[in-house]
Structure formats: C-alpha cells, structure tokens
C-alpha positions in Angstrom: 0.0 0.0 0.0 1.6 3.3 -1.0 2.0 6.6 1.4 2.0 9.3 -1.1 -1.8 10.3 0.2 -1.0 10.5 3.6 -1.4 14.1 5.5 -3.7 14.9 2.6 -7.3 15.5 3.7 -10.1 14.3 1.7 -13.8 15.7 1.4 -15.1 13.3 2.8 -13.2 13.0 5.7 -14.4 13.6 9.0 -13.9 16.7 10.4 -11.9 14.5 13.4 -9.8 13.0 10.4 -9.3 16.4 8.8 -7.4 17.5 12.2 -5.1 14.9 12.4 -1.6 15.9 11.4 0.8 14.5 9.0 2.8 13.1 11.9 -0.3 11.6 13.8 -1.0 9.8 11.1 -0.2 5.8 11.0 -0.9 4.2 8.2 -3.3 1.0 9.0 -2.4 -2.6 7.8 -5.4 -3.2 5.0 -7.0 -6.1 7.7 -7.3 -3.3 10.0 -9.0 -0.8 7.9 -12.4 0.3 9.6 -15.8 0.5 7.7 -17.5 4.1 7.6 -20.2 4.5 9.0 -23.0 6.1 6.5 -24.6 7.6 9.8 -21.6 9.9 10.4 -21.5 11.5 6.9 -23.9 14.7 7.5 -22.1 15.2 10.9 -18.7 14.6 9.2 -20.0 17.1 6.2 -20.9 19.9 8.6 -17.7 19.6 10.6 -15.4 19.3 7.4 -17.3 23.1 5.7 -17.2 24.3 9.3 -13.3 23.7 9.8 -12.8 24.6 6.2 -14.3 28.2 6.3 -12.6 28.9 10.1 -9.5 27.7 8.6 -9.5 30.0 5.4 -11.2 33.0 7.8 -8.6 33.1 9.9 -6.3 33.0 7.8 -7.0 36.2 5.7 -9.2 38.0 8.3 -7.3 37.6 11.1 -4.5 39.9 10.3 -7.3 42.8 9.9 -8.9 41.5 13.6 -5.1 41.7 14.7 -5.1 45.2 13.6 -8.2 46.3 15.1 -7.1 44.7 18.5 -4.1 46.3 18.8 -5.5 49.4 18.2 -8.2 49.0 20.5 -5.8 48.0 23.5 -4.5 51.2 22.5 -7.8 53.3 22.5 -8.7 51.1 25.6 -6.5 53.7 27.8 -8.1 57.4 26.0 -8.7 58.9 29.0 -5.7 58.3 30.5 -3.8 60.1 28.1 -6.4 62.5 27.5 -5.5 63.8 30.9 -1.9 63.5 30.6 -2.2 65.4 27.8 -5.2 67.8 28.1 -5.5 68.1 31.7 -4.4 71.8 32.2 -8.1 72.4 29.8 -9.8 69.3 31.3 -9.9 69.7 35.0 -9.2 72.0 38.1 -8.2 72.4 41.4 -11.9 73.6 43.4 -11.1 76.1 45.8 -12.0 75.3 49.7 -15.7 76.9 50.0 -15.9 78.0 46.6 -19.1 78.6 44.8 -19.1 78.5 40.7 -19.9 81.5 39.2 -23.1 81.8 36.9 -22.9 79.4 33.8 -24.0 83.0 31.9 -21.0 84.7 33.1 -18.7 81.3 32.2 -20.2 81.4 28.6 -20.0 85.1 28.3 -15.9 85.0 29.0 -15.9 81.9 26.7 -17.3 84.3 23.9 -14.6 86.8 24.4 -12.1 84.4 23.9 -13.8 83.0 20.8 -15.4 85.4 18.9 -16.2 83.4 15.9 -18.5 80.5 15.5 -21.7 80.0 17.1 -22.5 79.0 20.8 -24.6 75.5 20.8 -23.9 74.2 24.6 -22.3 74.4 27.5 -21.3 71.3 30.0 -21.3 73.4 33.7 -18.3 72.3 35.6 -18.2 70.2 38.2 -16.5 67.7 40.7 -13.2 69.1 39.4 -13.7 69.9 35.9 -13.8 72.7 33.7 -16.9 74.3 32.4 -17.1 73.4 28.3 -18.4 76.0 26.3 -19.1 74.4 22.3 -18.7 76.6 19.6 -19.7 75.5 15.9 -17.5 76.3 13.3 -18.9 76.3 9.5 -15.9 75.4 8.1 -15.2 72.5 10.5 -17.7 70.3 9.7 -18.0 67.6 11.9 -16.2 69.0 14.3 -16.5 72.3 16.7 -14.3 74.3 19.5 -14.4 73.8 23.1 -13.4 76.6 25.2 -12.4 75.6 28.9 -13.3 77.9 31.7 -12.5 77.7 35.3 -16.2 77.2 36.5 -14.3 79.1 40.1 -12.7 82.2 38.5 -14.2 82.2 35.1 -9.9 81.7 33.9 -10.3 80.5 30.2 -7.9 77.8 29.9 -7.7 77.2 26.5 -9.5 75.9 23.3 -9.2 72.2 21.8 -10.5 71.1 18.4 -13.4 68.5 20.0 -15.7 65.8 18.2 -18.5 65.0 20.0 -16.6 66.5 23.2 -13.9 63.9 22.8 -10.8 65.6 23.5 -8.0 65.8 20.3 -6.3 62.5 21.7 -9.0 60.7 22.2 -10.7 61.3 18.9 -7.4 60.9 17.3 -6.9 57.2 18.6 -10.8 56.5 18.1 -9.9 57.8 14.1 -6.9 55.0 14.4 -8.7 52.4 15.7 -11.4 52.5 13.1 -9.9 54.3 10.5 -6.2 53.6 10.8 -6.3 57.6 9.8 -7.5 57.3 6.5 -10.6 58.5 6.4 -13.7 56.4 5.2 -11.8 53.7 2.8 -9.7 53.3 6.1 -13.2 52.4 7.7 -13.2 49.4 5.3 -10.8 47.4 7.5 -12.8 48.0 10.9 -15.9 46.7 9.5 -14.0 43.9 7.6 -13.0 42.6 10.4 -16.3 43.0 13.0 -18.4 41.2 10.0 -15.7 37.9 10.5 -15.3 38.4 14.0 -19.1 36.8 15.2 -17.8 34.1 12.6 -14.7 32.7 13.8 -15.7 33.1 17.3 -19.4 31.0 17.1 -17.1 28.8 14.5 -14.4 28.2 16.9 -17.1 27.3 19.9 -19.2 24.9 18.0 -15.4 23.6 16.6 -14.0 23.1 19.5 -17.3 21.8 21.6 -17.1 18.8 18.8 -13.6 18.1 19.9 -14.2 18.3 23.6 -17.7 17.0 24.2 -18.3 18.7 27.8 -19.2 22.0 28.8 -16.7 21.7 31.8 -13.8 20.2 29.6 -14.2 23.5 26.8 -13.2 25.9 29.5 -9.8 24.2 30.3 -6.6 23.5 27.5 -5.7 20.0 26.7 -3.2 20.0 29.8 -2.1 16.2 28.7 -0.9 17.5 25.9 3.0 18.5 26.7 3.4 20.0 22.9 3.2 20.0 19.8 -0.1 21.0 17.9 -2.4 19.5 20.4 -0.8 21.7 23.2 -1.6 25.1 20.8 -5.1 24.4 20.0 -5.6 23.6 23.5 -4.8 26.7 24.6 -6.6 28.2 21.1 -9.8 26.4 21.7 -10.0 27.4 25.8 -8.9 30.8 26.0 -11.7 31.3 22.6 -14.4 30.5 24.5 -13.8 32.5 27.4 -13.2 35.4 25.4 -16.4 34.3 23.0 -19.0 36.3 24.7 -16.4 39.8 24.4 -15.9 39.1 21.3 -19.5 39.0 19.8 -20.4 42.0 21.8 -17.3 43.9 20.1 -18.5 42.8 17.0 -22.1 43.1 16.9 -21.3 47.0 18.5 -18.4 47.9 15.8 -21.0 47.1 13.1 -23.5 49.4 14.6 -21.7 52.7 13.8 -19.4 51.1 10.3 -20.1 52.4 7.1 -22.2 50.0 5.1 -23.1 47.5 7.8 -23.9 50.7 10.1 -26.4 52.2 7.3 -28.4 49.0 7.2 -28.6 49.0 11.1 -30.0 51.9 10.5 -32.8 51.5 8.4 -33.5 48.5 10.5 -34.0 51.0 13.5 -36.3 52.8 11.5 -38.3 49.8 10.6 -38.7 48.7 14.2 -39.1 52.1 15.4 -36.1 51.7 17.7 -34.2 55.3 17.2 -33.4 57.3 20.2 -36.8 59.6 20.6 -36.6 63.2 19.0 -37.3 65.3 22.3 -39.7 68.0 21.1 -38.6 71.5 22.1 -41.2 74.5 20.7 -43.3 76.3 23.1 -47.0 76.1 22.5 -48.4 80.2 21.6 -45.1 81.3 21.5 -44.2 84.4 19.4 -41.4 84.8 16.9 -38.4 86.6 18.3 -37.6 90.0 16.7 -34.4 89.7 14.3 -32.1 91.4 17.3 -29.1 88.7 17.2 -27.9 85.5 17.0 -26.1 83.5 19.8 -23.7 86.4 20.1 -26.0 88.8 19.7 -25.8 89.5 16.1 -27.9 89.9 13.6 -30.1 86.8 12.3 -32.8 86.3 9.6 -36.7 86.3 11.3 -37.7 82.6 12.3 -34.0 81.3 12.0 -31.5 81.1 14.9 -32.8 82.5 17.7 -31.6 85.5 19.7 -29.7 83.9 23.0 -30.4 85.3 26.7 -27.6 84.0 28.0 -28.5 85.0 31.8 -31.5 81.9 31.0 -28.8 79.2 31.3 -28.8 80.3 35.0 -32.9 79.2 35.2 -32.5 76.2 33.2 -29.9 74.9 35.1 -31.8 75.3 38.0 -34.7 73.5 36.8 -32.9 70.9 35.5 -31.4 70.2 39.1 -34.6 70.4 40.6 -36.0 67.9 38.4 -33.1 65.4 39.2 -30.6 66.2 36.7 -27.6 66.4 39.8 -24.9 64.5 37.5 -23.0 66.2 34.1 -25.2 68.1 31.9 -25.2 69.6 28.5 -27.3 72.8 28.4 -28.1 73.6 24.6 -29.8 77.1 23.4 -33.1 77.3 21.6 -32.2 76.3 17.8 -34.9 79.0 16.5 -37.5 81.8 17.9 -40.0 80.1 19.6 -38.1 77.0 21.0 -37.5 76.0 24.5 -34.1 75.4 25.9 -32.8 71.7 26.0 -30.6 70.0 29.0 -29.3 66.1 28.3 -27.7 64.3 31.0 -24.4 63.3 29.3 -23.3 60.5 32.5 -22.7 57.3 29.9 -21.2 54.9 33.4 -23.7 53.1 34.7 -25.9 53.5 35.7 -26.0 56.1 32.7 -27.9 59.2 33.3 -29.1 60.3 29.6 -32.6 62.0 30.4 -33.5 65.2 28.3 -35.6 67.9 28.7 -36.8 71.2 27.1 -37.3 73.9 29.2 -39.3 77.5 29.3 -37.3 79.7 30.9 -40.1 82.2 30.8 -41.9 80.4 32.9 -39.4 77.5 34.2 -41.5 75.1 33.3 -40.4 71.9 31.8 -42.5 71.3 27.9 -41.4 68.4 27.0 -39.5 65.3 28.5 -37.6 61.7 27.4 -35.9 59.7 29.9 -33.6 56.8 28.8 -35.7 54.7 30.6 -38.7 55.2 28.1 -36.6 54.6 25.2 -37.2 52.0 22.7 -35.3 48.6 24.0 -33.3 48.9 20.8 -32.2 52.3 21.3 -31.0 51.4 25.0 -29.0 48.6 23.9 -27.6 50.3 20.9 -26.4 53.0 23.3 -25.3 50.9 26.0 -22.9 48.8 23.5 -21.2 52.0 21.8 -19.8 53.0 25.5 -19.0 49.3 26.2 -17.2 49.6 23.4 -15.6 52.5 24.1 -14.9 51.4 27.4 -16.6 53.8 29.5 -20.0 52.4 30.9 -18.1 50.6 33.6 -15.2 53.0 34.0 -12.1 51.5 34.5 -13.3 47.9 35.0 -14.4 48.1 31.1 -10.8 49.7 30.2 -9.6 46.3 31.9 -11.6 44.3 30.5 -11.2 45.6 26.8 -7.5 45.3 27.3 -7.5 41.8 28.4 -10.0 41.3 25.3 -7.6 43.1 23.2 -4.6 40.8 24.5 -6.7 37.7 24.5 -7.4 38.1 20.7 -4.0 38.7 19.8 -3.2 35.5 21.2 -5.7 33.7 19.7 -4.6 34.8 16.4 -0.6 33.9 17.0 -2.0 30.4 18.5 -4.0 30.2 15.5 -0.7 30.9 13.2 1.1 28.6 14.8 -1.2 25.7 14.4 -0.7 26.3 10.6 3.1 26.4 11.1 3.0 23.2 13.4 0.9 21.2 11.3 3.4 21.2 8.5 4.3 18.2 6.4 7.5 17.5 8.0 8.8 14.1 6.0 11.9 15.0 3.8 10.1 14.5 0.5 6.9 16.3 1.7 8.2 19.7 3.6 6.3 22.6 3.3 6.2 25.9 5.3 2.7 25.1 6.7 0.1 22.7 7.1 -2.3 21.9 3.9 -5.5 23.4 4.1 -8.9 21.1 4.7 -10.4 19.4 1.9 -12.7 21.6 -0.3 -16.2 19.8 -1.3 -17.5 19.4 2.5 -20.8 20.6 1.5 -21.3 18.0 -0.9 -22.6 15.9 1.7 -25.2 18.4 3.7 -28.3 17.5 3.6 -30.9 19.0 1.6 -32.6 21.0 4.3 -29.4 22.6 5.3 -28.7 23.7 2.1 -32.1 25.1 1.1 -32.1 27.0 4.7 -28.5 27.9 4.9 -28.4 29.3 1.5 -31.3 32.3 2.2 -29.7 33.1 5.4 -25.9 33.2 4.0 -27.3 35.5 1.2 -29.6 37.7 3.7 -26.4 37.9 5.8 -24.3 39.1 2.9 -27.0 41.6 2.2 -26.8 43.1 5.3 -23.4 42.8 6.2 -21.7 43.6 2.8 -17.7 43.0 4.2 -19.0 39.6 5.2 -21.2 38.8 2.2 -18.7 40.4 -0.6 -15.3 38.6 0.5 -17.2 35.3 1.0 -18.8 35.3 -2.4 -15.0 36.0 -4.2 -13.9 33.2 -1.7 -16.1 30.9 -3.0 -16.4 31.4 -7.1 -12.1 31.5 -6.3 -12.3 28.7 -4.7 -14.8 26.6 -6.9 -12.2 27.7 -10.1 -8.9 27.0 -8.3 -10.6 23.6 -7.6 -11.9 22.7 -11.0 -8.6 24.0 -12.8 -6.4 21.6 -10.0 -8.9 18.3 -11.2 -8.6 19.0 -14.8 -5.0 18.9 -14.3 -4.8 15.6 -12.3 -7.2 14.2 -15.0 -4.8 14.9 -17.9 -1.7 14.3 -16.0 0.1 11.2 -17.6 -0.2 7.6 -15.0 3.6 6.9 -14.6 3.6 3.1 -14.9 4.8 1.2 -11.7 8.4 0.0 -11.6 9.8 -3.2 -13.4 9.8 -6.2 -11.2 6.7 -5.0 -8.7 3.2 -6.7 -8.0 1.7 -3.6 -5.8 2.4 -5.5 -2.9 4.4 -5.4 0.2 
C-alpha cells in the first residue's frame, strides 16, 4: 500500500480526520481498515465546511482582527492620556468653599475668547472639571471648539479642536482604531473585520465543543498535551471560549456605527421604530423673536436662529437640578424663535444618566420630557454597546476588561498561526512551510434542508453585512475555479507506470 496520500485531507473526511496531522497519522495494515459509517456522513459534512471556512477566515481576516485589536488595547487607555495630555483644559483644582460663578457669566468669557462660531452648549463644571463651552464652526464640519473655563474664576484655559466633546487625543486614537487615519476607505478594514469576527468566534465554539464533548472540559486547554499542535489548539480552543461572549459584543457594536453594515442598522431601527426619541422642544403660543441677534448677539434672519439670553442658562440649570438632573449636563440654546431650551444628562457609566428635557425659561417650566428609561429597548442597547465599546460604561473595570480582550485576541490569532506552522508536512520529501489546508467539497454531503435553509440566510447575511457577504462570495467562485482547474489537471496528468519487477504488494 503506498503513502504518497497521507497528511492529505479528503472531502469526505471527518472533520476528526481532517485535524489529524501529518505526523499523527499511522498508516493501517489493510485487515485493520475500519468501515465508515453512513450515519456519520452529514455530521462529518458539517464539521469538514465548518473547519474549512474557520481555517481560510482566519487566515485572511485575522491579520485585519489583529489590527483592530491592537488598536483598541491602544484606545482602551483614552482617558488616560487624554488627561496627561489635556488636563491643564480638562480639570481643576476647586477652591475650599468655593461657589461656581453663573454658567452666563462662564459662557460670556468663553465668547470673548472665541469670537467666531456660534455658541450650541455648555457642560457646567463640576466635581473638578472645567466648564465646556461648544462653539460651531462652518468650516469644520463635523467637528467644533471647546473653550475651557474655570467654573471658580471664570480663567479660560484654553480651546481644543473637539468631536462629539472627545478631547483631540481621544478622537485621534478613536480615528486610528477605526480608520487607521484614513478617512472612510480606512473604515473598510474596521468593518471587515467585525463582519468575521461573530464568525470565527461562534465557528471556533461549535469547533471546539465537537472536539471536547463537555461544557466543563471546553473551558480548560488539553493540559495532557506537553506540545506540539495539540498543546496550541488547547490553549486556542479554551482561551476562545472564554473570550467568545467579548468578542460577539465587540463585533455586533463595531458594526453598529461602520459604514455600510452601520447604514443598514440603521434603516432596520427605523423599521422597528427603535431610534433614540426626537425630544420635542417648541413652546406652544409662542411668538417669533424680533431679528435682534444670533447666539452672540448679532444679527439673524426672522424665524432662523434664535436670539440667546444668556442669563436663561442660570434658570434652566436650575430647573434641571430640581428635576433630578444632579450628574453632568449639556445645556443647549433654543435652535430657533420660539423653542425652548434643551438639558441632556451626558453620564454614559452606569448607571447612565441620559434624560433630556426642554425647558421654558419664561416660565421655568419643563414642555417636553424623554428619559432613557422610556426609550425603545433597541435604542438602549444600541447606546449601552457603543460606551462598552468604548470602554466607558463601567469606568475603569471596562478599560480592563477591553485590554485583556484586546490581548486575549491577539493571542488567539498567534495560537492560530502557529497551528498552521506546526501542522506542516514535516517528512523530507513532503516539507512545506505550513500545514495543507482542509479538503474543499465538504458541503457536498449536507443535507438537503441545510442547504435550502443555509443558502437564504448566507445571502440575507451578505445583504446586510456587505464586508462579510462580498469577500465570502470571491472566496467561493475563487475557490470553486482554483478547484476545477487543479482536477482537470490531475485528470490529464500522464499515469507513470509502476516500476519493473513490482506486484503492488508489500
């Protein structure tokens, strides 16, 4: 019996039998050759696609996923730097017995200092930070001016470049992390690899479960194992699963906000109604304000932008404290005549404090009112997973945890390499650089109802994740052409005939 076949994996291997290594692999006396069992053949089909797509997924994806994890360990520690960096704007020293000044005089010395641009809100200092005073700038778009006054002596101490009140370092490492700084084609590779994250991680558990057999065992490495291939995926397989649940919560949130994925998330909000509620802000009866100035008191069109008392922030603040707003606030001017004030609370760590209200301040009464807790579920999670993400809803515990995530992953993907590398033909006429890949033509033997189910649901996928649907469809017209072209080549290769003086036999 010859051994030029063995290491190679066949189709319609198990997916056991697909593991084995070229060294594992002792070639059976033909007496001693077991039957196959026709029973195991969907199981063994499932296993062998299964391993297959993992296999070529981590190969090509992981490198992206490596990417995005270094990145994020890096990202994981924002605010640390931001105060390192930004702390003389960020934060100050409260005096012993000293009283804020009035937000109006805070915003009024933040207007001196900025002349140009348009106030749109103020975050009133507290426990140790600066007051922030927005400005929008028109040629900035998507981004504004902060101005940082000591809430204490009204001392402006300074102005960053802010995005969404992320300090410059923080949005700069947020841009690297999902961007790599290259604006939205860089986006491409964040969303490329949260669409194949979910997959190698629910791959890899349902993988390794058929390996292990017991709950209690997938937790724990193959200790018996001293080293060698078994030893890796061990620690491959157990570290996976207790890193499985971060990993689909990183991916299913990184999709939320990426550019393609993100859009359809979107209009699947809308469908189910689950958008974060619009909180109405126009005063019932109330008049248009004469054309006497704009935020700084300017000139504006009639029925525009509305002229600013800024001596109202005073009353809104207080009624926003009396009606339990006692954590960080963002206090936001009327956007036209005839609107009411708005105050959000802006606390994302749990428990997160992101009430609104619009306020009269003619009359101090509160007109309108959405409090996180009346949102749509959809709208709750959604915003509970972005500052997860971003490592903020639990505070420091979350920046821990995302680190370790971070590390965890990185591991995975060297103990993923290295199984490649280790599984190697190793025999001197065989030697490659890595292991051969698992057989192609697994799903040959599904069964009917998986293909007629799996098909829809791999092509609804691909419709709404696009970075997971597009590469998997090149993958597989590649893949069905690479394997046609390599059997019409063994089919016209010439039989040698067997040497002079043999009968086939040993």
């Amino acid at each position: 019996m010859g051994t030029a076949g063995v290491g190679r994996p066949r189709a319609t291997d198990t997916f056991e039998e697909q593991q084995m290594t070229v060294t594992d692999v002792v070639e059976p006396q033909p007496s001693t050759i077991p039957a196959r069992a026709p029973s195991r053949r969907p199981t063994g089909a499932f296993g062998a696609l299964l391993l297959r797509l993992h296999f070529y997924a981590g190969v090509f994806v992981a490198p992206f996923i490596a990417v995005a994890a270094l990145t994020g360990l890096i990202y994981s520690t924002a605010p640390q730097w931001d105060r390192a960096i930004h702390g003389e704007q960020l934060y100050v020293d409260a005096p012993a017995g000293a009283t804020a000044l009035p937000v109006a005089d805070q915003v009024a010395r933040a207007i001196d200092a900025h002349p140009e641009g348009t106030f749109t809100a103020v975050q009133p200092g507290q426990d140790g930070t600066t007051t922030r005073v927005v400005f929008s700038v028109p040629e900035m778009e998507g981004k504004q001016h902060t101005v940082y006054v000591d809430p204490y002596s009204g001392d402006v101490k300074g102005t960053l470049t802010t995005v969404f009140g992320g300090a410059p370092t923080s949005t700069w490492l947020g841009d690297l992390h999902s961007g790599l700084q290259l604006g939205d084609p860089g986006r491409l590779y964040s969303e490329f690899a949260a669409s194949w994250l979910w997959v190698l991680a629910l791959g890899g558990l349902v993988l390794w479960w058929r390996r292990r057999r017991s709950v209690k065992k997938m937790f724990a490495p193959e200790l018996s194992a001293k080293k060698g291939v078994r030893r890796t995926r061990g620690w491959h397989g157990a570290v996976g699963v207790w890193l499985v649940v971060g990993m689909l919560i990183l991916s299913a949130t990184g999709l939320t906000w990426s550019q393609y994925a993100g859009a359809n998330f979107g209009l699947a909000l809308d469908a189910l109604d689950g958008r974060t509620p619009v909180l109405p802000t126009a005063i019932d009866g109330a008049e248009p304000a004469p054309a006497s100035g704009g935020h700084h008191g300017g000139g504006a069109e009639p029925g525009t932008e509305a002229p600013v008392d800024l001596a109202q922030a005073d009353t809104v603040l207080t009624v926003a404290r009396d009606n339990g707003f006692t954590g960080p606030i963002e206090i936001s001017p009327p956007e036209s005549a005839g609107s009411a004030w708005s105050v959000a609370g802006i606390d994302y760590r749990w428990p997160v404090d992101l009430d609104r209200i619009a306020v009269d301040p003619a009359t101090s009464q509160v007109v309108s009112r959405s409090d996180f807790a009346d949102w749509p579920l959809l709208a709750q999670l959604s915003s509970l997973g972005i500052q997860a993400h971003m490592g903020v809803l639990f505070g420091v515990v979350n920046q821990l945890l995302l680190a370790a995530l971070a590390i965890g992953l990185i591991c995975l993907i060297v103990w993923g390499y290295r199984m490649w590398w280790q599984r190697r033909p190793t025999r001197a006429d065989r030697r490659a650089l890595v292991g051969t890949a698992p057989a192609r033509g697994g799903w040959i033997g599904l069964p009917a109802w998986a293909i007629v189910v799996g098909v829809p649901v791999i092509v609804a996928l691909g419709w709404a994740l696009p970075m997971f649907g597009i590469p998997l469809a090149v993958f597989l017209v590649t893949d069905v052409i690479v394997g046609a072209v390599q059997d019409q080549r063994r089919r016209s290769a010439p039989i040698s005939p067997a040497p002079t003086g043999t009968t086939g036999r040993r």
